[in-house]
N, C-alpha and C positions, 0 to 999 in steps of 0.2 A: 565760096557759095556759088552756086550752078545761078547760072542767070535765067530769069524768066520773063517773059515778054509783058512790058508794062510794067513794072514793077524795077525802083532802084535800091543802093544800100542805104545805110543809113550816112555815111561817109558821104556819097554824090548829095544825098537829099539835102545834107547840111553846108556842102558847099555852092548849093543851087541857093538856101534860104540866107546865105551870109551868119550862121550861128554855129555853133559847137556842136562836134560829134553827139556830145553826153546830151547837150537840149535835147536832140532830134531822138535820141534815145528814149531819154525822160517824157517825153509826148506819145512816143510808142507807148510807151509799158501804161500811162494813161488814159492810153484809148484816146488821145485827143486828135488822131489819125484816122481819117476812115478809111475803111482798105487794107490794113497794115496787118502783114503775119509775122510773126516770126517760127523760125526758124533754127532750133538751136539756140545760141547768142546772137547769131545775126537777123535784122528785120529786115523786110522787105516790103517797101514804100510803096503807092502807085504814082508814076511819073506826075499825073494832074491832078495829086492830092494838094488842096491848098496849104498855105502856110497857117496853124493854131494861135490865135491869141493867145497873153497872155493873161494868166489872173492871178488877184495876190493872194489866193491860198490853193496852188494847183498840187499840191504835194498830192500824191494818193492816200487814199485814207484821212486829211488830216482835215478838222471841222473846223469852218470859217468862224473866225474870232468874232466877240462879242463888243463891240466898239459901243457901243452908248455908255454912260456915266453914270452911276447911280449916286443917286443922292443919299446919304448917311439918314436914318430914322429919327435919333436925336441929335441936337444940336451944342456942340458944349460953350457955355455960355463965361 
């Protein structure tokens, strides 16, 4: 990948944040990057992008789970 000013791979960005290639991947393709193009397969970070939280349902696509309990209508006695 031709380098461009301001901008690193995803490789540097993941060993700048202490996490996996695939994380830093995974935040791309989610938009949880501002700045971030990609290119082909490879993306291209901007060096002062900060590092994404995390959350427990960041998958793309995937609709945050329904955690409360529901109480059953009848009661069996």
């Amino acid at each position: 990948m031709e380098k461009l000013n301001g901008y690193i791979t995803a490789k540097e960005m993941a060993e700048r944040w202490n996490v996996s290639v695939r994380q830093v991947q995974f935040w791309c393709k989610a938009e949880m990057i501002d700045g971030v193009k990609q290119f082909g397969k490879s993306w291209a970070i901007p060096e002062n992008a900060p590092k994404p939280t995390r959350t427990i349902n960041e998958k793309p696509g995937r609709k945050p789970k329904n955690r409360t309990i529901k109480k059953p209508d009848v009661f069996m006695t």
